[in-house]
KOLMI-739130 format. One line per 5 residues: number of its first residue (from 1); for each residue x, y, z of N, C-alpha, C. Coordinates in steps of 0.05 Angstrom, whole numbers. Layout:
BEGIN
NUM> X Y Z X Y Z X Y Z  ...
***
This chain:
BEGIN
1> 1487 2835 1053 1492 2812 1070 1468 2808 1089  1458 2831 1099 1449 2829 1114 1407 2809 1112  1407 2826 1089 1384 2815 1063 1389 2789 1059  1404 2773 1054 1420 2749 1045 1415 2731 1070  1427 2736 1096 1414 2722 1120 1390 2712 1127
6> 1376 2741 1131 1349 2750 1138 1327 2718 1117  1328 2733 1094 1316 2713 1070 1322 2689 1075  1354 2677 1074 1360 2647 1077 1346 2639 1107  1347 2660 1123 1333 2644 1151 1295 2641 1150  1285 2661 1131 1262 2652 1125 1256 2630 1116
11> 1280 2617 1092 1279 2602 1082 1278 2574 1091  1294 2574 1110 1285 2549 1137 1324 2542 1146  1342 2565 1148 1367 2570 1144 1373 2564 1176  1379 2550 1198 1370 2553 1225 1400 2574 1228  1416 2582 1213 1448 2589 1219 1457 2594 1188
16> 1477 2620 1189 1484 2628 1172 1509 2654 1176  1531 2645 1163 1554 2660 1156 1580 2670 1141  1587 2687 1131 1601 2693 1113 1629 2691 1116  1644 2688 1098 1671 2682 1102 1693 2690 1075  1715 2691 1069 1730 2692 1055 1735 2668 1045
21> 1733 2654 1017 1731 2630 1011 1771 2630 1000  1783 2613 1014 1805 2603 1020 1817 2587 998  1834 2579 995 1852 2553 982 1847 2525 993  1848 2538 1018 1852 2503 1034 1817 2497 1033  1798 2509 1037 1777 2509 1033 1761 2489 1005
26> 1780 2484 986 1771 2472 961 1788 2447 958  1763 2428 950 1778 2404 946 1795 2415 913  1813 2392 916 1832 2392 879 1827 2384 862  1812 2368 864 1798 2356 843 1765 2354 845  1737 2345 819 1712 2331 828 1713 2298 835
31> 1692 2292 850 1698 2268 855 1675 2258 845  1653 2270 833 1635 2251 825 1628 2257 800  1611 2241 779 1605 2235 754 1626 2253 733  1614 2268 719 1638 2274 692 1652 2291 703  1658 2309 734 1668 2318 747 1696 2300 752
36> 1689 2283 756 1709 2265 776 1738 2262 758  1754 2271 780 1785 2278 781 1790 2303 760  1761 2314 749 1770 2345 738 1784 2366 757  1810 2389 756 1812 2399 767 1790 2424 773  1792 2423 805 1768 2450 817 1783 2472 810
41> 1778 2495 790 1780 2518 794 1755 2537 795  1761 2549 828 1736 2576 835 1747 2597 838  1732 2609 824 1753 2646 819 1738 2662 842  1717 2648 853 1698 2665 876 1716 2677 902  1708 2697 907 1726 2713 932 1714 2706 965
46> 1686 2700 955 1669 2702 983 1652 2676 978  1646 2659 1014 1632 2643 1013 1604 2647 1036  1583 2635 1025 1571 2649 1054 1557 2608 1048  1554 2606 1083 1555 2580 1098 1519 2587 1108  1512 2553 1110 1491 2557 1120 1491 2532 1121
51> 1463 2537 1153 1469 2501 1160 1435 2496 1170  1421 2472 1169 1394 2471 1173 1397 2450 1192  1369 2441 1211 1375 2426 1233 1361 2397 1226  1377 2375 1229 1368 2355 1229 1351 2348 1261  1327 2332 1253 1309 2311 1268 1327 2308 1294
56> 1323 2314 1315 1338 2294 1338 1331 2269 1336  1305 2258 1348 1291 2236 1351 1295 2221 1326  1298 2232 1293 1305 2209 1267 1333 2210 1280  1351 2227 1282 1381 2222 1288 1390 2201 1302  1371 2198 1328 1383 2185 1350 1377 2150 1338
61> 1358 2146 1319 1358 2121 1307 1385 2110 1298  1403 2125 1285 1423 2116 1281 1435 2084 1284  1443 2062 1272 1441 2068 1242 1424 2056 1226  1403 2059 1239 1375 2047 1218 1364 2071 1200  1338 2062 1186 1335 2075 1162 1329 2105 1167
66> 1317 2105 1196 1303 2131 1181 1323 2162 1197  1356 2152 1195 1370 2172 1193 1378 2176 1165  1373 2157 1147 1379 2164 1118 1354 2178 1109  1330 2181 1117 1307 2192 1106 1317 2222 1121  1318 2229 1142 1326 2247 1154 1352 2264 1142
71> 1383 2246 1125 1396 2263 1125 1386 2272 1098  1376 2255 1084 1365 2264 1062 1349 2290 1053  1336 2291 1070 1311 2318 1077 1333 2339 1075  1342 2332 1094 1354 2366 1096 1381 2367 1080  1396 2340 1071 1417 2350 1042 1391 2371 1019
76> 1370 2364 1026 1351 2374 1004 1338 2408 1012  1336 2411 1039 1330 2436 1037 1348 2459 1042  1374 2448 1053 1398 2463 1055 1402 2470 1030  1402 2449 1005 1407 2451 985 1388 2473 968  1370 2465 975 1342 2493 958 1347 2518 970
81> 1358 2526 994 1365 2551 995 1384 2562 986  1402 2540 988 1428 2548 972 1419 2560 942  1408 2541 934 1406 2546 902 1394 2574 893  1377 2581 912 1355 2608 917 1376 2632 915  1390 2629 948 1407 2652 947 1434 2650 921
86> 1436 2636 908 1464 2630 882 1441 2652 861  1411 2636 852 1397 2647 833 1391 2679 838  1394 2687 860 1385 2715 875 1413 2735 862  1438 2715 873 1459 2736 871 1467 2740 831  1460 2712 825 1460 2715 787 1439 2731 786
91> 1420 2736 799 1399 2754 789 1413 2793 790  1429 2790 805 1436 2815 812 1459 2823 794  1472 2803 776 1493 2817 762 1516 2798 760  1518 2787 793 1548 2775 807 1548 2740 796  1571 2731 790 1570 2698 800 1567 2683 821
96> 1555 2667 822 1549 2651 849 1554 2614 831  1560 2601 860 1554 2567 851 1540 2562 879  1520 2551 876 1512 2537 903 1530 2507 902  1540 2499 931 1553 2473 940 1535 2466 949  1519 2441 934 1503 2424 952 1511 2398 950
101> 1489 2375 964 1499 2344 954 1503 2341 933  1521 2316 928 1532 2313 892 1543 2332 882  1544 2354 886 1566 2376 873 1578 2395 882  1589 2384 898 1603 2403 922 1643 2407 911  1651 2429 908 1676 2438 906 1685 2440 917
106> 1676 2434 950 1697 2449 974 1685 2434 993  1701 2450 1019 1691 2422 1041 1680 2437 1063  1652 2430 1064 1626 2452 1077 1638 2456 1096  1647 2444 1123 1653 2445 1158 1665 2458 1159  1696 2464 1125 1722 2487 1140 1705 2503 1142
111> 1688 2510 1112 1679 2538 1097 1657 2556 1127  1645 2530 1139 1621 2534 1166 1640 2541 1188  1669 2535 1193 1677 2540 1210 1688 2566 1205  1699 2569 1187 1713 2605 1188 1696 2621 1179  1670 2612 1176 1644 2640 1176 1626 2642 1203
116> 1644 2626 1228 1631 2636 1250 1613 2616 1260  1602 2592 1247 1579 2572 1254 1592 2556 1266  1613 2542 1276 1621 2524 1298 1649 2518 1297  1653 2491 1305 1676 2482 1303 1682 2451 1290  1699 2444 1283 1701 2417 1270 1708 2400 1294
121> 1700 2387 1304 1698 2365 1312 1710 2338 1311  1714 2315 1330 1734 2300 1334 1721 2276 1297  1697 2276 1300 1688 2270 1278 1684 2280 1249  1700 2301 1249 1697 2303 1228 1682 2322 1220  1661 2336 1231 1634 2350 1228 1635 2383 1239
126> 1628 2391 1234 1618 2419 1241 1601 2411 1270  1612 2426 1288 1597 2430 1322 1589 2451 1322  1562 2446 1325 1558 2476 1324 1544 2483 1354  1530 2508 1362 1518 2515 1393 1493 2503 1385  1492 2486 1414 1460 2478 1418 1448 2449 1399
131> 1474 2444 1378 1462 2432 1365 1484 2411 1354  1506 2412 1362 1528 2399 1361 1535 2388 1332  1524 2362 1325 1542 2356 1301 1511 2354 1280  1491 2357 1288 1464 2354 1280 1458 2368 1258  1474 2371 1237 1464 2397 1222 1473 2389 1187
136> 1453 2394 1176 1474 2392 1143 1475 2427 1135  1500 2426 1118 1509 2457 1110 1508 2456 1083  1498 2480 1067 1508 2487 1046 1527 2507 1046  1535 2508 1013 1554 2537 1017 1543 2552 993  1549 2577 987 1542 2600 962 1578 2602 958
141> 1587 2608 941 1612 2615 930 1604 2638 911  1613 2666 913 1609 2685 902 1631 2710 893  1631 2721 871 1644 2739 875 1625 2777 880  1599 2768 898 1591 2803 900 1602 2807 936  1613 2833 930 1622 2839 946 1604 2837 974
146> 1614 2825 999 1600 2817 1015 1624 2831 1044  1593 2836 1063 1618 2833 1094 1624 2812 1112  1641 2808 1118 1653 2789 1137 1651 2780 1152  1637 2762 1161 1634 2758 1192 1654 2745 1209  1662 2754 1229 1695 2756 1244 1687 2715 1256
151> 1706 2703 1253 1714 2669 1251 1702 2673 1290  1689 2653 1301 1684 2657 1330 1699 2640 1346  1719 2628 1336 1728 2598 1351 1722 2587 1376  1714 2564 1390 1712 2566 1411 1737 2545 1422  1748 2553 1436 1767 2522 1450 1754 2506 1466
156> 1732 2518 1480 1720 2499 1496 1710 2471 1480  1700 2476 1454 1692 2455 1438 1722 2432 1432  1734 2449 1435 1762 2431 1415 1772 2414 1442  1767 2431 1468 1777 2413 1495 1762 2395 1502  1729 2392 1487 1707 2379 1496 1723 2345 1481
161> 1727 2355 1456 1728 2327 1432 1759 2316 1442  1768 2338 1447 1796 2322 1463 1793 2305 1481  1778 2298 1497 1770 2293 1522 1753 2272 1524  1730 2287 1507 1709 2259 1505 1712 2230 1491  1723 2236 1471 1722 2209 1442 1697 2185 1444
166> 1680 2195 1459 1648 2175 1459 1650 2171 1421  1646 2200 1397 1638 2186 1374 1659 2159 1371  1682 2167 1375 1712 2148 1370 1698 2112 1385  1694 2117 1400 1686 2096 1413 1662 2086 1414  1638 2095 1402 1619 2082 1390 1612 2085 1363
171> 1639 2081 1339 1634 2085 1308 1635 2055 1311  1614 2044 1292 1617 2013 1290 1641 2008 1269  1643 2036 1245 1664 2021 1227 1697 2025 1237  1699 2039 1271 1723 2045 1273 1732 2070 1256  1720 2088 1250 1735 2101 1231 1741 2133 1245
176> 1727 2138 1264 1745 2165 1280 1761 2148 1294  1790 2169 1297 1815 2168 1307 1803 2180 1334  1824 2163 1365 1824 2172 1388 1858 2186 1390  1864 2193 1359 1889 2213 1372 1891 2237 1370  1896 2254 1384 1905 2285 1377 1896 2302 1348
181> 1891 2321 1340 1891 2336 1321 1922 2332 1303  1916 2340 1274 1948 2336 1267 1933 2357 1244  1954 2363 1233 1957 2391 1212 1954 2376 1187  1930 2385 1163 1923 2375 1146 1910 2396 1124  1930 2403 1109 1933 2417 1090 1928 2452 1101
186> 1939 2450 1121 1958 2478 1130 1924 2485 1155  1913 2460 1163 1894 2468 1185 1898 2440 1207  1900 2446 1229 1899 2432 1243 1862 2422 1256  1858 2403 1244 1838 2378 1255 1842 2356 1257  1818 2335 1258 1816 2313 1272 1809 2304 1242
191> 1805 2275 1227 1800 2273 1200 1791 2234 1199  1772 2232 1188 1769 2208 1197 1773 2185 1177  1776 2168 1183 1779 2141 1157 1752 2143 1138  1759 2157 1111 1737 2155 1100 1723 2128 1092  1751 2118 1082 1741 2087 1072 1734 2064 1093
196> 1742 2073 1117 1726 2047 1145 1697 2062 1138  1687 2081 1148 1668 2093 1146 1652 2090 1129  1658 2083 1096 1640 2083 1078 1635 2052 1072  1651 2039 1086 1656 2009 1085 1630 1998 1098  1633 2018 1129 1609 2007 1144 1579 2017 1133
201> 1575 2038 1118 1554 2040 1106 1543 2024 1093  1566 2016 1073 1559 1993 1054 1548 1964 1065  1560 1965 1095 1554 1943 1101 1526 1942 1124  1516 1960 1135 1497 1967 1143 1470 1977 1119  1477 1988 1100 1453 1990 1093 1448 2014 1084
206> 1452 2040 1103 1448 2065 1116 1469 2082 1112  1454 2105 1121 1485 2131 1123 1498 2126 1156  1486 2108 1171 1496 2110 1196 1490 2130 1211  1508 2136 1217 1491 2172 1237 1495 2167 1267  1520 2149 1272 1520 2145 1303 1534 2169 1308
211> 1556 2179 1297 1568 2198 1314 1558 2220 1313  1539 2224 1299 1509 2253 1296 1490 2243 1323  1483 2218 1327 1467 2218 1341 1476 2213 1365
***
């Protein structure tokens, strides 16, 4: 594990951690191309998370173009390490799948949150220290035996998004909720209108990126 870090952070990894890969952790079905509405089955025991740092200054453009050039970059290099450390651990014997863009089985923020990298957020996102929602994640899904890194929770983050709702109140498509946490598939978060959300993309142009930026 420790090899596995080390390497992914050379790799340009800004954060990285391991976790027990869960049930609630995997979507039920694929949602895109000959995937789509196949059922997900992963026999992997362990997931290890990793998250790379987006541009402030492209972020804070939000929602013009060049937060889509920006999230792009790094769906792309999160993604090449992923794929590195998956080819590393097939190299060694074990199964691996790298989760990157377009083929993702599971849902990066839980997998980033119970390996220690932050917290989920009123938006939807992985919060993480220092860098808040600024980050794209991959994941490794594996079965070589790996160690654990203990979940870090913070409440201060969860009292912050309670409190604040600024993304809630400056999403142009309306699509974060200003209510409470509610329990969603045996985890309590915050969960946002996908379809306002993808609505306003469509209608902007862009990936948007206000509540990142």
């Amino acid at each position: 594990a420790r090899f596995i870090k080390t390497w992914a952070k050379k790799l340009g990894a800004l954060n990285i951690g391991i976790t027990e890969l869960k049930e609630y952790h995997l979507y039920s079905v694929g949602g895109r191309h000959e995937r789509y509405g196949m059922e997900v089955i992963n026999p992997h025991k362990f997931a290890i998370a990793l998250t790379v740092e987006m541009d402030y200054a492209m972020m804070s453009t939000g929602p013009l173009a060049p937060t889509v050039m920006e999230s792009a970059q790094q769906y792309q290099n999160s993604g090449s390490v992923a794929v590195q450390i998956a080819q590393f651990i097939r190299n060694l014997g074990y199964s691996a799948r790298a989760h990157i863009d377009a083929n993702y089985e599971l849902i990066c923020p839980l997998v980033a949150r119970d390996a220690g990298l932050g917290e989920i957020g009123r938006m939807g996102l992985l919060m993480t220290p220092g860098y808040g929602p600024r980050v794209r994640i991959a994941v490794v899904t594996t079965d070589l035996p790996l160690f654990i890194d203990p979940p870090t929770h913070d409440p201060s983050v969860l009292d912050f998004c309670t409190k604040c709702k600024k993304c809630a109140v400056i999403c142009p498509g309306q699509a974060i909720s200003f209510e409470k946490r509610k329990e969603i598939n045996g985890v309590f978060r915050w969960q946002i209108n996908p379809e306002a959300c993808f609505t306003y993309w469509c209608k902007a142009g862009t990936d948007c990126g206000r509540c990142i930026a």
